[in-house]
N, C-alpha and C positions, 0 to 999 in steps of 0.2 A: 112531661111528668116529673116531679117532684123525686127524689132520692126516696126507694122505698127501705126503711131501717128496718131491718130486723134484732133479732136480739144481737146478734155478731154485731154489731154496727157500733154498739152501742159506744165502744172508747170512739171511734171514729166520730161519728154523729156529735161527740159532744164539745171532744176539743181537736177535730180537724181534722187529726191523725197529725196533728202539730207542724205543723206546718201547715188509604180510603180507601176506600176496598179496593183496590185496584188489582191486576197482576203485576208481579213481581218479581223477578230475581233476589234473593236474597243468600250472600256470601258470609256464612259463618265464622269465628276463628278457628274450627278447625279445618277450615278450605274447603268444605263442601258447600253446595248450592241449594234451596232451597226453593222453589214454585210456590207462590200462594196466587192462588185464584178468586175471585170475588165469588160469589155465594148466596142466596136467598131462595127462602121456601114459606110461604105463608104468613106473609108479613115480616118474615126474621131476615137478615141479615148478616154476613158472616162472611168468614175467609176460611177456605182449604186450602191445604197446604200437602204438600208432596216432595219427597227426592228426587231434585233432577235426575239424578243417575240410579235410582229405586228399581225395585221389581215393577214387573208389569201389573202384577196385584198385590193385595199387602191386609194387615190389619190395619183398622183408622183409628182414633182415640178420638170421643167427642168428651171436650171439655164445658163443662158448665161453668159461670162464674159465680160468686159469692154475692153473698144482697147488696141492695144499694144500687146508687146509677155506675156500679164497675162493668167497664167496658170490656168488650171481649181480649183487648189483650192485659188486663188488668189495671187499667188505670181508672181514675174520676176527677172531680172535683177536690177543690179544699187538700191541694196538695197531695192527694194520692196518683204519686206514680213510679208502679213498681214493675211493670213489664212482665210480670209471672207466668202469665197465659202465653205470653208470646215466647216468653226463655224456653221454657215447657214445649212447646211448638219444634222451638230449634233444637230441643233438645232428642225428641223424637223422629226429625228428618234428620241428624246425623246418624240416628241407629237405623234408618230404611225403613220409618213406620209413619203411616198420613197420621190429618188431624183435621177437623172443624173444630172450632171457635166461634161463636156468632152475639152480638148486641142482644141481651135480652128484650122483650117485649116492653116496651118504653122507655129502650135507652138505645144512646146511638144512632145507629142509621135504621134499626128496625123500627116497627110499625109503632106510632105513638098513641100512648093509652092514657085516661085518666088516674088518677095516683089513688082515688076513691074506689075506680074499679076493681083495681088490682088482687089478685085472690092467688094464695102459695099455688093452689090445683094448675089455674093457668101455666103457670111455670112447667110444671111433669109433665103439661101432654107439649107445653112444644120443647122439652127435652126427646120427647118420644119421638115426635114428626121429625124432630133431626136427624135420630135416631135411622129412624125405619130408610129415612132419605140417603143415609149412611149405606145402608143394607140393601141398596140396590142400585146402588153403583157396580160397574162391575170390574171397577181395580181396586175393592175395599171384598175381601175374604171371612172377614170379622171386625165385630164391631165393641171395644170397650168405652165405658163413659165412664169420665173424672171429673170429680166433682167437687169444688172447693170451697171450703165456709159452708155457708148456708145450698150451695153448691149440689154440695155433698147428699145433703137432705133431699135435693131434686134427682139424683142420683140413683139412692135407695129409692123414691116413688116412681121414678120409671122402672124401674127393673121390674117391679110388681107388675107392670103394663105391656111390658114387651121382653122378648130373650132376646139379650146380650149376651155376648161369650164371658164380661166380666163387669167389676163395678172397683172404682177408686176413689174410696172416700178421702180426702185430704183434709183432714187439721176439721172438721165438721162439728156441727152438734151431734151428740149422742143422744141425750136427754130431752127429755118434756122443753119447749123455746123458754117457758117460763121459769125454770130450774135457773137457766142458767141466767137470765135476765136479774132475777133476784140476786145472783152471786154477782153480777158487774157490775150495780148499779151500789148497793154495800158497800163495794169495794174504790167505790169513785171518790175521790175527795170533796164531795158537796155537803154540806149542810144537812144537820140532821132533817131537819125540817122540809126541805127538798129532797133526800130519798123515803121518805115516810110518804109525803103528798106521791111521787112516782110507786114508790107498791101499793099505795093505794091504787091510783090508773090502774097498775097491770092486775091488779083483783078483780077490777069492774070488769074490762074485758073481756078475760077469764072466764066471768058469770056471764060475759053473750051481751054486754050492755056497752052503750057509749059514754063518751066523758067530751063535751064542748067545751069547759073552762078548761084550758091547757096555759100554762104560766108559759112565758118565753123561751126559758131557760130549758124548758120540758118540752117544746115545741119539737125540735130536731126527732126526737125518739117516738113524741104522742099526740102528733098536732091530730084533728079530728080526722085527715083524709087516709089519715094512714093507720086506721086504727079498725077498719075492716082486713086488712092483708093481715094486719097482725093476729087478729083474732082466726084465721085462718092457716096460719102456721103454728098459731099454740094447740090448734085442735092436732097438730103431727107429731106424732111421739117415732121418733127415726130408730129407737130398739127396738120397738114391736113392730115397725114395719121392714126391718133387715131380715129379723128372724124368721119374717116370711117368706124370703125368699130361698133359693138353693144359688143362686149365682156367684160363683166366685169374687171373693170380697179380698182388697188391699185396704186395709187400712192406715197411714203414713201421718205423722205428727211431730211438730217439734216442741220440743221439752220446754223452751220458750215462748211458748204461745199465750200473747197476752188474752186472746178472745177465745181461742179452743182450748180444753183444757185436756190434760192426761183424763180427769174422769171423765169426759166424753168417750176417748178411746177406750175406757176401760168399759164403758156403758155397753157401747158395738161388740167390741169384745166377748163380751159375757152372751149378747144376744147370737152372736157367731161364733162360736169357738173353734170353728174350720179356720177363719179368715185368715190371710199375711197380714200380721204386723209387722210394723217399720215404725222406729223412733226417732229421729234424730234429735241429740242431744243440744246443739248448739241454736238451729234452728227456729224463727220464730213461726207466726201466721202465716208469714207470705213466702216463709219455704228459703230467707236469707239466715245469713249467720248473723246473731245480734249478741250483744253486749246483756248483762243477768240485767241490768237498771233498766227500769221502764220507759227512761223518759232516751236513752240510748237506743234502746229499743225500736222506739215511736220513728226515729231518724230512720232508720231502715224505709219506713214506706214511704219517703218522697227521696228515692236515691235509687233511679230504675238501673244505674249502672251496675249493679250487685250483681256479682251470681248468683246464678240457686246453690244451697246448701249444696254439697258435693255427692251426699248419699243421695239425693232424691230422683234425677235421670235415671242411676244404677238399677234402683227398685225398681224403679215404675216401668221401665222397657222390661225389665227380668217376668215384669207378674204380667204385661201384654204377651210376652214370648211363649208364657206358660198357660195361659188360654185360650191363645187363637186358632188351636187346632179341634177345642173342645165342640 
């Protein structure tokens, strides 16, 4: 299957991002050990992960990835490799807390799908089966799921579906997909006459309809096969679906985020006013420290050697610590 873009995608999708399951021992820099185990549940694919030296049970974190072919530990194509999902992984078996990760449904080792088929709903319910696969283990006590980019948004639709002890929005859309779509695509250095032909596209869609002439250059964001998922993720508005819930909600974002924006969080926000916010200032999308210039910025995602941003383990173990007893 084809890279499915969503709106997040869109600086990726256009200029690159500029540039096995096995089991495993895995030795950290802070000298702990690490267990991932291979993984698979109806078609999906994945790796769990645990502290060799852990409790006998524990809270688990199920991590979602962000759209596009990002694989479970966050890398892809076209230069993207940032290791996020997996830093995040290491970052949680040093604190004594599992985690699943898994290939979404037409990428990686999971099951492969047509890029035409593809529909945002698919996605929530096998966030869900992961989920519930989660909840019946019996060295997982509670189950949070973190959810990154577009992630995120699978995140908040599972919670609707099933109780979780918690939900981690990461760096997410907040807003309508097409909000933000209109803002990236503005904001790209193309030709008037090339972002004008693009909102047109996302208007038609919009109204439920298709668009076969797709220019080349528009292809990556609107070629036709991909233009049924999309219309199925613009139909999700992630405020009005948070607000629905009562799950405890993290919301985590960096102040340099070229694709999630502070109004996003502020979107969540407003629809939660309970939730943990977390900012981090330096941080971009992918949760590294980046440089205020964009094009400094863009370097960060094919440079998996980064750490994560140094707030972000802090939080994220602090808001599992504080729900898993819920």
């Amino acid at each position: 299957m084809q890279a499915v873009a969503a709106y997040r995608d869109v600086i990726l999708a256009v200029i690159g991002a500029a540039l096995l399951c096995v089991t495993a021992d895995i030795q950290t820099a802070a000298g702990q050990t690490m267990i991932e185990e291979s993984w698979s549940q109806n078609g999906l694919v994945g790796t769990f992960a645990r502290p060799a030296n852990g409790p006998a049970q524990g809270p688990a974190v199920l991590i979602l990835a962000g759209s596009g072919p990002t694989d479970r530990n966050g890398n892809g194509p076209n230069g993207l490799s940032t290791d996020l999902y997996r830093l995040i992984t290491i970052g949680l078996a040093e604190a004594g807390i599992r985690s699943l990760r898994y290939d979404k449904r037409g990428i990686g080792d999971s099951q492969k799908m047509e890029e035409a088929d593809a529909r945002f709903d698919h996605y929530i319910a096998d966030a869900v089966d992961a989920a519930r696969n989660l909840q019946q283990r019996e060295d997982v006590s509670a189950v949070v799921i973190a959810g990154h980019s577009e992630g995120g948004g699978l995140a908040i639709g599972a919670a609707a579906r099933i109780s979780v002890a918690g939900i981690a929005v990461l760096a997410a859309f907040g807003r309508p997909a097409a909000d933000g779509m209109r803002e990236q695509i503005n904001a790209l250095p193309w030709p008037d006459a090339t972002k004008t032909r693009a909102l047109s596209i996302l208007d038609t869609i919009i109204r439920g309809e298709s668009v076969s002439d797709v220019s080349p250059e528009l292809a990556p964001l609107f070629r036709p096969s991909v233009q049924p998922y999309m219309a199925s993720l613009l139909a999700f508005d992630p405020a009005k679906e948070i607000a629905r819930t009562s799950t405890p909600v993290l919301l985590m974002y960096g102040a340099r985020d070229l694709q999630a924006s502070l109004t996003d969080r502020d979107a969540l926000a407003r629809a939660r006013p309970d939730a943990r916010v977390v900012t981090l200032d330096a941080a971009n999308h992918i949760f590294k420290r980046a440089p205020a210039d964009r094009a400094g910025n863009i370097v960060t995602y094919a440079d998996p050697n980064l750490p994560l941003d140094p707030g972000v383990m802090p939080a994220l173990v602090d808001f599992v610590r504080s729900v898993e007893k819920r």
